[in-house]
C-alpha positions as CSV (number, residue, x, y, z in Angstrom):
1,X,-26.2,47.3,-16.1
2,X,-24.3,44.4,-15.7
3,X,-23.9,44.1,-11.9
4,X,-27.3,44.5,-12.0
5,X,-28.3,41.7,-14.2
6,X,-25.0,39.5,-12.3
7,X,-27.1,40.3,-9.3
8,X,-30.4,39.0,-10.5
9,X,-29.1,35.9,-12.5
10,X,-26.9,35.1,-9.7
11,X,-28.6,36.2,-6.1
12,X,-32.1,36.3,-7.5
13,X,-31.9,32.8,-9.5
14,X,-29.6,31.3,-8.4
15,X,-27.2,30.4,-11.4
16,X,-23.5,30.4,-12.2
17,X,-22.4,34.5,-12.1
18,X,-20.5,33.8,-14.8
19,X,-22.1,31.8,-17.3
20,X,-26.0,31.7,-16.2
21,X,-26.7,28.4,-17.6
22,X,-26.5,26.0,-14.6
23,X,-27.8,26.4,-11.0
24,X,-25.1,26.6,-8.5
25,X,-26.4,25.0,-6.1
26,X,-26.5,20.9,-6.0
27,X,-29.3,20.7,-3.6
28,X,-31.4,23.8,-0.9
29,X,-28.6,25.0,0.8
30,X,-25.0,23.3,-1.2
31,X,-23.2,24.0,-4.0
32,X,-21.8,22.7,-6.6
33,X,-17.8,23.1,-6.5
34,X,-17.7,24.3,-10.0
35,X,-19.9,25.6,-12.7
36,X,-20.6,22.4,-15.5
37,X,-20.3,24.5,-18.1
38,X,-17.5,27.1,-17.8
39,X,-15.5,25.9,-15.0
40,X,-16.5,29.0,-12.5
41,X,-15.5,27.9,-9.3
42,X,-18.2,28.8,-6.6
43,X,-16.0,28.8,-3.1
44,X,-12.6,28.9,-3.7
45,X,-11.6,29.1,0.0
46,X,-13.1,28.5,3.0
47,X,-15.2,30.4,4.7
48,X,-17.0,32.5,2.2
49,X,-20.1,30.7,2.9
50,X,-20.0,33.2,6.2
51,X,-20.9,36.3,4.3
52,X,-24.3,35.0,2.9
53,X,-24.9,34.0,6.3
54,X,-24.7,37.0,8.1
55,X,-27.2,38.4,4.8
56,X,-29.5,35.3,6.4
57,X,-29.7,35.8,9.7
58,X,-30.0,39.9,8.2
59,X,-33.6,38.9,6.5
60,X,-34.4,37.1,9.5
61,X,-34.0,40.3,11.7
62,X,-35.6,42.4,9.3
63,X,-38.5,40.3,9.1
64,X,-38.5,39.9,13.3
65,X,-38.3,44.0,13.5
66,X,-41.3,44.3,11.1
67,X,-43.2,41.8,12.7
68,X,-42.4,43.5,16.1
69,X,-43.5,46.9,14.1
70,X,-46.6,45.2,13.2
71,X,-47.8,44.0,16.5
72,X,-46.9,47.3,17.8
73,X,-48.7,49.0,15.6
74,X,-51.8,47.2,15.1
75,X,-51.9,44.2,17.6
76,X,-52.5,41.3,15.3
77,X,-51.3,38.8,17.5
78,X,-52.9,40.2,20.4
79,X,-56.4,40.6,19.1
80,X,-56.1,36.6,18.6
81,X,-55.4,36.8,22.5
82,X,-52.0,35.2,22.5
83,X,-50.3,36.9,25.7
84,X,-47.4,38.7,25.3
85,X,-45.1,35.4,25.7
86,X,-46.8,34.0,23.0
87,X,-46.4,36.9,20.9
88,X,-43.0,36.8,21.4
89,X,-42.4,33.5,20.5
90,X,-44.6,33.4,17.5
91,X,-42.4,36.4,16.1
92,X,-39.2,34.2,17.0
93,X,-40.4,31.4,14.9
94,X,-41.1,33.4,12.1
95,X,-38.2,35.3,12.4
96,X,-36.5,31.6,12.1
97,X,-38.2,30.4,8.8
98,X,-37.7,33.5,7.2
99,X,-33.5,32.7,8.0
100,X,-33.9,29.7,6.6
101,X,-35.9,30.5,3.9
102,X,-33.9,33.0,2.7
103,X,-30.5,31.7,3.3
104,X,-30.4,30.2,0.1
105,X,-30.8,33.5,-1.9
106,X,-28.9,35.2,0.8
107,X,-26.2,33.0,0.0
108,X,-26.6,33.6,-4.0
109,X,-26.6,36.9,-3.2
110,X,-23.2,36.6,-1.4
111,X,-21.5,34.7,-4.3
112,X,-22.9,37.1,-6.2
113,X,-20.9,40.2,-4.9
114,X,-18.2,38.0,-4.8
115,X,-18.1,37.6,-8.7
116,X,-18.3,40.9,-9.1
117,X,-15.7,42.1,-6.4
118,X,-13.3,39.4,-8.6
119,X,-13.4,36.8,-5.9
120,X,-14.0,34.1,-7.9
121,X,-11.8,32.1,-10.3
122,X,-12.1,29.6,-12.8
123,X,-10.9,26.1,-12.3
124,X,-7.9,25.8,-9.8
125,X,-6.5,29.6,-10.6
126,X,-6.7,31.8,-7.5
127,X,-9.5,34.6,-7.6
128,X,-7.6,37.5,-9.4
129,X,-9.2,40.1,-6.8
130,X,-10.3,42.3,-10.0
131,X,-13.8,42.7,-11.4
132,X,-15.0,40.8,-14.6
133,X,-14.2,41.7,-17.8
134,X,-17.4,42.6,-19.4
């Protein structure tokens, strides 16, 4: 139960994994470097940003494949008489406001595996590569 609520508090609303008092993030898309309440420090190295990327560009190629899935199946788009490049296009654009859309939960989600994976730390100690003491 409590990866599950980790997972909602953190990738669902967007608050500190460890603490769930304060948002993590400081404005849409950054975040704060640490939690104002417990010290929880939200990137501790570079590049983990990259894994709730890849989950954002993921919900925009869901969405695109059940938008293609859609038109395939009932023409929506076409029974508005937008040719085929139009159709296209119009599925692209969606596709690209649902990744940016959802990159901000993507990205909760993200730090959200990574507090329960122990790849987080507080303050200046290095993650401790062990799950959460619950």
């Amino acid at each position: 139960m409590g990866a599950l609520h980790t997972f909602w508090r953190t990738g669902v609303l967007g608050r500190c994994p460890e603490c769930g008092r304060t948002s993590m993030f400081r404005s849409f898309y950054d975040l704060h470097e640490t939690c104002a309440v417990c010290g929880t420090r939200f990137e501790s190295s570079s590049g983990e940003w990259l894994g709730g990327t890849a989950i954002g560009y993921g919900i925009g190629a869901i969405v695109g494949f059940l938008f293609v899935l859609i038109e395939m199946r009932w023409a929506p788009f076409a029974s508005l008489g937008l040719s085929t490049m139009w159709t296209m296009a119009t599925i692209a654009a969606i596709s690209l406001v649902a990744t940016v859309v959802g990159y901000r939960p993507a990205k909760a989600m993200w730090f959200a595996l990574l507090y329960e994976w122990g790849f987080m730390s507080r303050g200046d100690a290095p993650p401790t590569g062990s799950p959460p003491q619950r």
